[in-house]
N, C-alpha and C positions, 0 to 999 in steps of 0.2 A: 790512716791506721784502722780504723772500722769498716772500709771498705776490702782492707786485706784481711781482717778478721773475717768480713763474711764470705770470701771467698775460700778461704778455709774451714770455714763449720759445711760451703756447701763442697767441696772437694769432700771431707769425712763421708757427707751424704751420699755422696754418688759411689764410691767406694767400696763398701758398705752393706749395701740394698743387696748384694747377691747373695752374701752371709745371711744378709736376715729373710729372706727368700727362699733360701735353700730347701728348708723342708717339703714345702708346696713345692717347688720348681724339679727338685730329686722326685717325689712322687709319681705329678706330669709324667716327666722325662726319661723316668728309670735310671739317673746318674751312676754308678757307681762313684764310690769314695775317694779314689783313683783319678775319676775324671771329672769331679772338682776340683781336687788337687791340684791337677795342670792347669783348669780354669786360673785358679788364684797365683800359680805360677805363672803362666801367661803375663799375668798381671804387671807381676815383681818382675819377671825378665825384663818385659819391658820398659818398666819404671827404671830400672836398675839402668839401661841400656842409653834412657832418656835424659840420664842425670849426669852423664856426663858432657853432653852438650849443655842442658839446662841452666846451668848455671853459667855460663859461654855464653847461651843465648841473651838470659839476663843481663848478665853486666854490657854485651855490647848492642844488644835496641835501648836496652835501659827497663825500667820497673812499670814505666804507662804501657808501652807499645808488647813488651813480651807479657805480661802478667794478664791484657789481654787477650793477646791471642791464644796462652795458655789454657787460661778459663774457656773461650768459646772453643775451643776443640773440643776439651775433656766434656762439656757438657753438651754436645751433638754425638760424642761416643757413648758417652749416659743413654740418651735416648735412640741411640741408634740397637741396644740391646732389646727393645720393642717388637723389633724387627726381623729377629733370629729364633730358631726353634732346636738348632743341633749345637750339639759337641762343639763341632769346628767352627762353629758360627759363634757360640758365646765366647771361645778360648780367643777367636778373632777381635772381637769389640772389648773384650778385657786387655788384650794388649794394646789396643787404642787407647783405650781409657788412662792404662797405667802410665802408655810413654807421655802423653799431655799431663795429666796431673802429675809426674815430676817437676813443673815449674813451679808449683806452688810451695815448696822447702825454700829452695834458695832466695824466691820472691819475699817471702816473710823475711826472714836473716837481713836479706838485704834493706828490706826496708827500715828496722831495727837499726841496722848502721848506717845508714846515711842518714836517717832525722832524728838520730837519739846520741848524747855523748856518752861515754863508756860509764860512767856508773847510774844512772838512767837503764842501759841499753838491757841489761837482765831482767829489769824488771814485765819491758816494755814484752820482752821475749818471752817470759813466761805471760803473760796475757794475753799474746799473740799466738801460744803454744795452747791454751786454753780454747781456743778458736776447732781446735780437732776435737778433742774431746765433747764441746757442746755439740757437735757435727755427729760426732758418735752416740752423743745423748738422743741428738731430735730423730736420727734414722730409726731409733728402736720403737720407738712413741708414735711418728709419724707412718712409716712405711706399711709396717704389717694391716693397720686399719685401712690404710688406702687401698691396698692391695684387696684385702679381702671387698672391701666396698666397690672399686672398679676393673679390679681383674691387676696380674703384675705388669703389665705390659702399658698400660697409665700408670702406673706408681712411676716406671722408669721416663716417658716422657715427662710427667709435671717436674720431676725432678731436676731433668736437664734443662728444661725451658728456665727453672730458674736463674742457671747460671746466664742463659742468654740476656735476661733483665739485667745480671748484676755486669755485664758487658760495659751494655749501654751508658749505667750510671758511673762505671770506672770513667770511660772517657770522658763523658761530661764532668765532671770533678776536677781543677786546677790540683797539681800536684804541689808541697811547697817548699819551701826554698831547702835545697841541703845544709844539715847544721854545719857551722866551723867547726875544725878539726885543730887542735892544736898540736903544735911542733912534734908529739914525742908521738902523735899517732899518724902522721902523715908523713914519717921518713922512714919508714917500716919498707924492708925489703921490695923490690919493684917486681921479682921475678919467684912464680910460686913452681917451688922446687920437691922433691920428693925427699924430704927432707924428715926428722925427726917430727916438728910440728902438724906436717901431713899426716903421718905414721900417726901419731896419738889421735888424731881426728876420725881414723878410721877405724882405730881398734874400739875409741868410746862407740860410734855409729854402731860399727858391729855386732859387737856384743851387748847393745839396747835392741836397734832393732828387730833383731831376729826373732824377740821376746814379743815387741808390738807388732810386728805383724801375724805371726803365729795366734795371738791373741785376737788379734781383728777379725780374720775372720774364721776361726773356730769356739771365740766364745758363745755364740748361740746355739753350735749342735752342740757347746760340750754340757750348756744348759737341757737340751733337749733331751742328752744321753743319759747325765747323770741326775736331774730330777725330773725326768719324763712329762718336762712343759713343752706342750705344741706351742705351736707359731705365735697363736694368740697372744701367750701367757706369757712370751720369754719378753717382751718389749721393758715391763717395769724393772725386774733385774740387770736385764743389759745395760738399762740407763740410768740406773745403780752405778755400777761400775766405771763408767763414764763420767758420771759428776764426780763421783772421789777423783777420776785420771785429773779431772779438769782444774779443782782445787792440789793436786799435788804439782801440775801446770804452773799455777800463781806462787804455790810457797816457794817453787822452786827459783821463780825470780826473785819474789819478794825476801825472801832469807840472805841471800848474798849480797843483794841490794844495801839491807841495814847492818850484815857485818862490814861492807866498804864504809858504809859513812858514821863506824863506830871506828873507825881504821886499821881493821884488819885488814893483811894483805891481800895482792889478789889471789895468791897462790892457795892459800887456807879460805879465801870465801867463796873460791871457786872447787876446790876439792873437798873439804869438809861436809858441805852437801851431798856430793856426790857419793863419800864412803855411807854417810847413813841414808841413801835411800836404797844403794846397794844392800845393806843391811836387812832394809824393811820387807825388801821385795823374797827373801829369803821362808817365807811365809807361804810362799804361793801353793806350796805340793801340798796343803791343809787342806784345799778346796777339795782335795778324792777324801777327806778323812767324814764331812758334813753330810749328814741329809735333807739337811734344810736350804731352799735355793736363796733365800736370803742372807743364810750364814754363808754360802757360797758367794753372794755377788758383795759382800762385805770384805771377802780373803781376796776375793781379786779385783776388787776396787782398791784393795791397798795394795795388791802389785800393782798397779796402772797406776795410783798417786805415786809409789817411787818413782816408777817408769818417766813419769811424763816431768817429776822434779830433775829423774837426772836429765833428762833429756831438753831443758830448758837448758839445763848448765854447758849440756854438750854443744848447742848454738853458741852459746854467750862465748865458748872456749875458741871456735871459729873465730869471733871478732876479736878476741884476745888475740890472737894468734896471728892473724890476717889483715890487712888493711883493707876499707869498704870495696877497693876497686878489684881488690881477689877475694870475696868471700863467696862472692857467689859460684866461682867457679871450685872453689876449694868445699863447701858443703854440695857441691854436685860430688865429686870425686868419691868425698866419703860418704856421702848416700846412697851410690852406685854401690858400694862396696857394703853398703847396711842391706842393701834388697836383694844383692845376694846372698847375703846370709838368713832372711827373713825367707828368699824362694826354698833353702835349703832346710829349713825350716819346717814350709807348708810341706816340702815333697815327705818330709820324715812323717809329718803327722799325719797324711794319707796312709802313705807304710804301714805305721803302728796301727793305723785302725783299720786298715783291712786285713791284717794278720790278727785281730783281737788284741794285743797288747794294750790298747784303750790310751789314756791320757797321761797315763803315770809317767812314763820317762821321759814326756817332753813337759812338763812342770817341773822334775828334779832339774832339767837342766835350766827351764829358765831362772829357779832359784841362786843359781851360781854364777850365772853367764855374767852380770853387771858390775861382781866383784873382780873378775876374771877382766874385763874390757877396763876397770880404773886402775889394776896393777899395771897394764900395758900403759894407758896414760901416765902413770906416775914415772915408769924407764922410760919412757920415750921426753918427757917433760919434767924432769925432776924438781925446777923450782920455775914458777909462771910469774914471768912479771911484765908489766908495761915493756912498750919497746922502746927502744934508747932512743935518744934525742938524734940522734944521727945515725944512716944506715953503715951496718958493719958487714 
């Protein structure tokens, strides 16, 4: 489990780096806003594109043999952006990037269900979900000082080299036993159908992540824009924002956890969360109201604590829903389906900001989006419960 954790704080890292780069690398290069944008689509397309084998791939090498080969890709496509000086060259290494780090979603999930039992398993997942966020923490804090100290082009090597170490140590590491399953979660349907339960899988994905991705990599220029912090300066706020994501990461396990073993249902420990961080996240279009970048990285530190509480739940709804031997393939399906709404996302936020309309209408919509994605879960899933003792 700590090995998968840090394979996900270094997934965030690499991720990442081009957001918090931008200003210096736009300078360099003369980007327009436009062709970042595609950059970061790039990205999602191909995340998006990757995630639906990904989770294919997982369930059938299994969690040792895919989760490394995922890692040492995404982390030679890391450093392979060293190497590139144009347009087509970065928008190239970002869709390498993207379509390898899709194994890392299903690789988490899945690991969560095969060595953890169901009321355990949310906890495990928000801690495991905490793992991006500190990933998001360290690239703000780490990066920009590297960069300025040995140019960006090291910043993205040491970074990739990293994951090459954490290779190594994955394989050396004995995996351990799968935990027993009992009767009412191992006679769960054999065949993953497009079904109502998919249907709710995708509409929570989608309408979370359209929100964190948009957010990934536009919070530093939006820091940049609206309190006119160069490069330097945006690192402490960023990683602001990211520690709140990471503690809303833990409640969001940690909260459903102690209503199961207070014995509330699952359907109410797993949706009550989710309506109040919907709720929380409702906050977020306040950050154009501030002029202070602190009171800024406070209002979108608690979008990202909802984000990342609901989005614990949205895994955990996965193992609800799924038995271990289709989860991986089932949060491939609706994570495919969150990256294209997260590409659709970045293309709008290019749009609006090379037409001047600036940040405003893409913060009203992420304040609604999460409410918007738990109505679709609730019709699609009206009461959530264990699955029967025998398959129906």
């Amino acid at each position: 489990m700590a090995l998968a954790f840090a394979a996900i704080i270094l997934n965030y890292v690499d991720r990442q780096m081009l957001a918090l780069l931008k200003p210096s690398l736009q300078a360099e290069f003369g980007w327009s806003e436009r062709a970042y944008g595609h950059m970061a689509s790039a990205f999602q397309f191909a995340s998006a594109l990757a995630f639906l084998g990904a989770g294919w791939l997982i369930d059938r090498l299994g969690l040792r043999r895919g989760f490394a080969l995922g890692v040492a890709t995404w982390s030679l496509a890391a450093m392979a952006h060293a190497l590139v000086a144009s347009v087509a060259g970065f928008i190239g290494v970002r869709a390498l990037l993207g379509a390898a780090e899709a194994i890392g979603t299903p690789a988490q999930v899945k690991t969560a269900a095969t060595y953890f039992p169901e009321r355990q398993r949310t906890l495990m997942l928000g801690i495991g979900n905490m793992a991006s966020n500190l990933g998001a923490v360290a690239a703000p804090l780490a990066i920009p000082p590297l960069a300025l100290a040995f140019g960006w082009r090291a910043a993205f090597l040491l970074a990739g080299g990293l994951g090459l170490v954490w290779v190594t140590a994955w394989l050396a590491v004995p995996a351990p036993a799968p935990v027993a399953r009992p009767p009412a979660e191992t006679a769960r349907r054999p065949a993953l159908r497009a079904d109502r339960r998919l249907a709710a899988l995708i509409a929570a994905k989608m309408f979370s992540d359209n929100v964190w991705w948009f957010l990934l990599f536009f919070t530093p220029d939006l820091f940049h824009r609206r309190f006119g912090l160069s490069q330097g300066a945006l690192g402490a706020p960023v990683a602001l924002v990211y520690a709140m994501a990471a503690l809303g990461a833990l409640a969001g396990g940690w909260f459903p956890a102690r209503l199961r073993a207070r014995g509330v249902s699952l359907d109410r420990a797993r949706k009550a969360p989710m309506l109040a961080c919907a709720l929380l996240i409702l906050a977020a279009p306040a950050v154009l109201l501030t002029a202070s970048p602190w009171a800024g990285a406070a209002l979108l530190g608690l979008a990202l604590f909802a984000h990342q509480g609901f989005s614990t739940n949205v895994f955990a709804l996965a193992t609800d829903l799924f038995a271990p031997d289709l989860v991986g393939r089932a949060i491939g399906i609706a994570a495919f389906a969150g990256n294209l709404a997260g590409m659709a996302m970045i293309e709008a936020a290019g749009w609006s900001l090379d037409r001047g309309h600036g940040y405003a209408p893409l913060l009203i919509a992420t304040g609604g989006s999460y409410l918007i994605g738990l109505a679709l879960v609730q019709l699609c899933v009206p009461r959530l419960a264990p699955a029967p003792p025998t398959a129906g």
